[in-house]
C-alpha positions as CSV (number, residue, x, y, z in Angstrom):
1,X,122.7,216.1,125.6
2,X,119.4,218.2,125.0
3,X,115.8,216.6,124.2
4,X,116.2,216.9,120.7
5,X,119.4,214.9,120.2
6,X,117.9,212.2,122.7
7,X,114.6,211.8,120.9
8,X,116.8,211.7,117.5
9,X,118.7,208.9,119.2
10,X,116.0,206.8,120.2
11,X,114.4,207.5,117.1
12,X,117.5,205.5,115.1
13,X,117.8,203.0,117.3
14,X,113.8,202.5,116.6
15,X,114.6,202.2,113.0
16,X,117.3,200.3,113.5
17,X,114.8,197.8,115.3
18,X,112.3,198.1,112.6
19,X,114.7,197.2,110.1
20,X,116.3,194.4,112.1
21,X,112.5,192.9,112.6
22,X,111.7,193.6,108.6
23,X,114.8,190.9,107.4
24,X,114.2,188.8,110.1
25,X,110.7,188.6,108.7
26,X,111.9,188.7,105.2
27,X,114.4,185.5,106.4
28,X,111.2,183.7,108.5
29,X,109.1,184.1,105.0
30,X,112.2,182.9,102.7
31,X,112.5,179.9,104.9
32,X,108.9,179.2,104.7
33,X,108.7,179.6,101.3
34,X,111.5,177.0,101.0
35,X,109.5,174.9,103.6
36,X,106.6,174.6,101.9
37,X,107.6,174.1,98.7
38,X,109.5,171.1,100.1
39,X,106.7,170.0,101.8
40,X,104.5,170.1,98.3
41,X,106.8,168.2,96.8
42,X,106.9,165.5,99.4
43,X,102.8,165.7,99.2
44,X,103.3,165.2,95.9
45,X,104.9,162.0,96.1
46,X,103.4,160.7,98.6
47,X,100.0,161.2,96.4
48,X,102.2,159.4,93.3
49,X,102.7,156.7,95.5
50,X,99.2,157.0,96.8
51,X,98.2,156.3,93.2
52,X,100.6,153.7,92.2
53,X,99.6,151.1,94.9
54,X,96.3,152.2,94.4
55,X,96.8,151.1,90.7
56,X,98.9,147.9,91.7
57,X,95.8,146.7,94.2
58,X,93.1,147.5,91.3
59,X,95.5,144.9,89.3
60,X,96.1,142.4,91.9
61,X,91.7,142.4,92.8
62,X,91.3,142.1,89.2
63,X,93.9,138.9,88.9
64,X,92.2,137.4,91.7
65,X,88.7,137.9,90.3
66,X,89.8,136.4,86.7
67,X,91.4,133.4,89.0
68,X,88.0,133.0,91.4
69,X,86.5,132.3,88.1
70,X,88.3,130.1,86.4
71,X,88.6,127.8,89.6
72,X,84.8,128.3,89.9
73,X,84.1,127.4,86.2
74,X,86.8,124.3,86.5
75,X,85.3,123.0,89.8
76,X,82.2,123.1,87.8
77,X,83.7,121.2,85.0
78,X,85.3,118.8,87.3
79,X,81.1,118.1,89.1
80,X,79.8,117.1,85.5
81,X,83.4,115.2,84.6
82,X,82.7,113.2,87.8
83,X,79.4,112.9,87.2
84,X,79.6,111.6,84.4
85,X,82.2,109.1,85.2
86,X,80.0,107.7,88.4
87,X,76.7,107.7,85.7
88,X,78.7,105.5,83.2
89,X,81.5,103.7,85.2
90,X,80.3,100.3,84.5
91,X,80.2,101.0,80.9
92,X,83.9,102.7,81.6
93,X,85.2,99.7,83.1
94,X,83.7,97.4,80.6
95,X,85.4,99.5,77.7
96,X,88.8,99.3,80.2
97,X,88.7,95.8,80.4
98,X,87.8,94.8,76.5
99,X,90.9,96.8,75.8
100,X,93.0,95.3,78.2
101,X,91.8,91.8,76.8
102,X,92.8,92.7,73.3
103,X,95.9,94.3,74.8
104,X,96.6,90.9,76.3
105,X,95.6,88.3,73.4
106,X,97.6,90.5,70.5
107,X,100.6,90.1,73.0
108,X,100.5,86.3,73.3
109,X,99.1,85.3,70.1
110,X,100.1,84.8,66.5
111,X,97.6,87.3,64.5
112,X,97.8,84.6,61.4
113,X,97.2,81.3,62.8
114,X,95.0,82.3,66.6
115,X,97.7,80.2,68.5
116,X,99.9,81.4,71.3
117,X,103.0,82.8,70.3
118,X,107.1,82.3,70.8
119,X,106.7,84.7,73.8
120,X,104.0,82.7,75.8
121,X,105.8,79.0,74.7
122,X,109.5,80.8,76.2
123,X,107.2,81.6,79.4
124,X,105.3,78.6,79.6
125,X,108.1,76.0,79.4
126,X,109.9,77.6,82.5
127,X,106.7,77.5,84.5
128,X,106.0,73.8,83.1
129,X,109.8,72.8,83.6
130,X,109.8,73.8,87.3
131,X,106.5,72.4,87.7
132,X,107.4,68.9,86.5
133,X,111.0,69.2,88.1
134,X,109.2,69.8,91.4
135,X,106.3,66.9,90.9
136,X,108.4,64.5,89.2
137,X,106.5,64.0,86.4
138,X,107.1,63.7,82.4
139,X,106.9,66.7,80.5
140,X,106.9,66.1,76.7
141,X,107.9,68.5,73.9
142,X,106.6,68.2,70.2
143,X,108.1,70.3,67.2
144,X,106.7,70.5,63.6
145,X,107.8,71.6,60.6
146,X,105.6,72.0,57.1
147,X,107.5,69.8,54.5
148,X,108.6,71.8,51.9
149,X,106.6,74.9,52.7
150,X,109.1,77.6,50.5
151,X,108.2,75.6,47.9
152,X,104.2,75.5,48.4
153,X,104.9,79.5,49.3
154,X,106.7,80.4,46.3
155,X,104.5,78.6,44.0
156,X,101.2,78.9,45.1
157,X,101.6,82.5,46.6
158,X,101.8,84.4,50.0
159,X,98.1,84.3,50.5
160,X,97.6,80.6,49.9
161,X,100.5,79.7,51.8
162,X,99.1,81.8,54.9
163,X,95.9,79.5,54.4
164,X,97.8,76.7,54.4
165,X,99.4,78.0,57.4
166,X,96.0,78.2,59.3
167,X,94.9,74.5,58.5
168,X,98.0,73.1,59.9
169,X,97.3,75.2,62.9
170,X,94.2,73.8,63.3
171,X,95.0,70.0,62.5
172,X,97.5,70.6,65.6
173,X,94.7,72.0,67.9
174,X,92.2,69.6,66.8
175,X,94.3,67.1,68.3
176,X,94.9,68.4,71.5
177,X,92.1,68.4,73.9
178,X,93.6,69.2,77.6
179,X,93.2,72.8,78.6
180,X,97.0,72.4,79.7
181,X,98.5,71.7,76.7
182,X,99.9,74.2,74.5
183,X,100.2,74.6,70.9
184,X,102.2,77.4,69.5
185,X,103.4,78.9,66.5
186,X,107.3,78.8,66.7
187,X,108.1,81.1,63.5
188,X,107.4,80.4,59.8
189,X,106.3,76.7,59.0
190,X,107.8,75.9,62.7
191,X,105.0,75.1,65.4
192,X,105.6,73.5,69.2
193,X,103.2,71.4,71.3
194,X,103.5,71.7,74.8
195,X,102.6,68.6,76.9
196,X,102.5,68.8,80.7
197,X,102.4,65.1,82.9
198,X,102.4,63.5,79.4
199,X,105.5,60.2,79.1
200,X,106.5,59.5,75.5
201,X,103.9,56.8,74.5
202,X,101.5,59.8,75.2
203,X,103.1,62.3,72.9
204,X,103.5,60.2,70.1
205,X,100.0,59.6,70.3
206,X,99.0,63.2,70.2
207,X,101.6,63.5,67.1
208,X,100.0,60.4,65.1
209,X,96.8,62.4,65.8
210,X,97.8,65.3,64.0
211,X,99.5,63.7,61.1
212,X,96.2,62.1,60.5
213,X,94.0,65.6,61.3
214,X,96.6,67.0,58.3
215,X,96.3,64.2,56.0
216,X,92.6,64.1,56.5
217,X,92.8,68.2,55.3
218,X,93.7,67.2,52.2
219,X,96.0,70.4,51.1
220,X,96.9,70.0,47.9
221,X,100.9,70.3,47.5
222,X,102.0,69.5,43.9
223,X,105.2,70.4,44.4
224,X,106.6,68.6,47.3
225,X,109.1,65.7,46.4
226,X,107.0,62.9,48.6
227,X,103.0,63.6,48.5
228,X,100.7,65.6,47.0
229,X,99.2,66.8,49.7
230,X,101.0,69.2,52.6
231,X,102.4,66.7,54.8
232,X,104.6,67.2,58.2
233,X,107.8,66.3,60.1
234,X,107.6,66.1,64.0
235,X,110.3,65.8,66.4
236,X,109.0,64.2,69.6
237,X,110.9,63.3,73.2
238,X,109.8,63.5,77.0
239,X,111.7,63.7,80.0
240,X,111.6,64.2,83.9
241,X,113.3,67.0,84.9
242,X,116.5,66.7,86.9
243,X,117.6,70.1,86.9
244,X,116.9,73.7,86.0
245,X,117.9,73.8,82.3
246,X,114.8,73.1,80.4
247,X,116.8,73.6,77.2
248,X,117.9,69.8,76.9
249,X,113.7,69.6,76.1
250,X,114.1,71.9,73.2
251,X,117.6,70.9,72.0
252,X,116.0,67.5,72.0
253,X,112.7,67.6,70.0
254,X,114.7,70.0,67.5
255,X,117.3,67.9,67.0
256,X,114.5,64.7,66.5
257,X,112.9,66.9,63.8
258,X,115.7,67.7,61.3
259,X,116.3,63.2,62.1
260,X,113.0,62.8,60.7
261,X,113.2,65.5,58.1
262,X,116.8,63.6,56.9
263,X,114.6,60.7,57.3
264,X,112.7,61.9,54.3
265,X,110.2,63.9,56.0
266,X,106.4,62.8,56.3
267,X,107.5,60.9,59.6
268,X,107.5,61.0,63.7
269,X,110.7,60.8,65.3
270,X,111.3,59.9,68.8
């Protein structure tokens, strides 16, 4: 082989090179292309998510800022709520307790008449029951009934009967004077007086007294069948307790009262 032919050999393997090195360059850019475009993309998102919990935090500090305030403004409150309360807590507790007594006295009293009512009677014959069962001592029962009361009611009116209603009420307390004793409206015309440590003799005392209290009121009834005045039947009885059962009082006095009423009413039985 001569020069020529070897410098035309080397000069194709030369270009064979050249070209070889041109598509691996054109392959290394391609591939780079691809690479970076991937790698935009991935910046991309990353700044997206960059954003978004930059966005979520801006919320959450904003939340938090509307919440520090509103506990700041309500611990203010809560200072001059308190303060208050500690300026005027004897006034508060004064209010509390005049409430609490009217709560009390329209629970255990009649609103017509001012005496206790059925409820405090039922609660005080247990308590005076056990109390005489365990002391041995008399307890005496006393039940009244307005003599022809519908009568006086339908005939004078609701109004005047409620009147009449009130002076029997307080004929019955004018004759009790121990802070023990109880007097009660029962229901209707029906009232009960509660005697602790009081024998027989003594209850038909405190009954006499209250007939007279009534007849002394003077109450004009026209239409009863015996007076003409508002007069009054009273059961009466006392016993020592022997047992738990403080019905047999009740059952007794009642039973006494529609005797005297049969009677012809006006009258004390015993």
């Amino acid at each position: 082989m001569n020069s020529e032919q070897t410098d035309i050999a080397a000069l194709q393997s030369r270009i064979k090179q050249l070209e070889q090195q041109c598509s691996d360059l054109e392959i290394g850019l391609s591939t780079a292309i691809e690479h970076g475009d991937l790698v935009q993309a991935e910046l991309e998102q990353a700044n997206q998510r960059l954003q978004g919990e930059i966005r979520e935090r801006m919320a959450l500090e904003n939340k938090l800022r509307v919440l520090v305030n509103s506990i700041t403004q309500k611990s203010r409150d809560l200072e001059v709520i308190l303060q208050a309360i500690t300026e005027h807590s004897d006034q508060l507790d004064l209010q509390w307790l005049n409430r609490y007594v009217e709560t009390e006295n329209a629970a255990n009293t009649d609103a017509l008449t001012g005496l206790a009512n059925r409820r405090v009677f039922d609660q005080s014959i247990v308590q005076e029951w056990a109390r005489a069962r365990r002391n041995q001592q008399p307890l005496a029962l006393i039940v009244c009934d307005i003599d022809f009361f519908k009568k006086y009611n339908d005939n004078y009116g609701h109004q005047q009967g409620d009147y009449c209603l009130r002076q029997v009420a307080l004929a019955l307390k004018g004759a009790v004077q121990r802070v023990e004793d109880l007097v009660a409206r029962y229901g209707g015309e029906e009232f009960i007086v509660l005697l602790p440590n009081t024998d027989l003799a003594g209850a038909r005392e405190i009954a006499q007294h209250i007939a007279k209290r009534l007849h002394e009121a003077n109450i004009p009834h026209e239409y009863s069948a015996i007076s003409d005045r508002v007069t009054i039947s009273m059961g009466v009885c006392a016993m020592i307790p022997n047992d738990s059962d403080n019905s047999r009082l009740f059952a007794t006095a009642d039973h006494l009262l529609y005797q005297a009423k049969n009677d012809g009413r006006n009258r004390i039985a015993s």
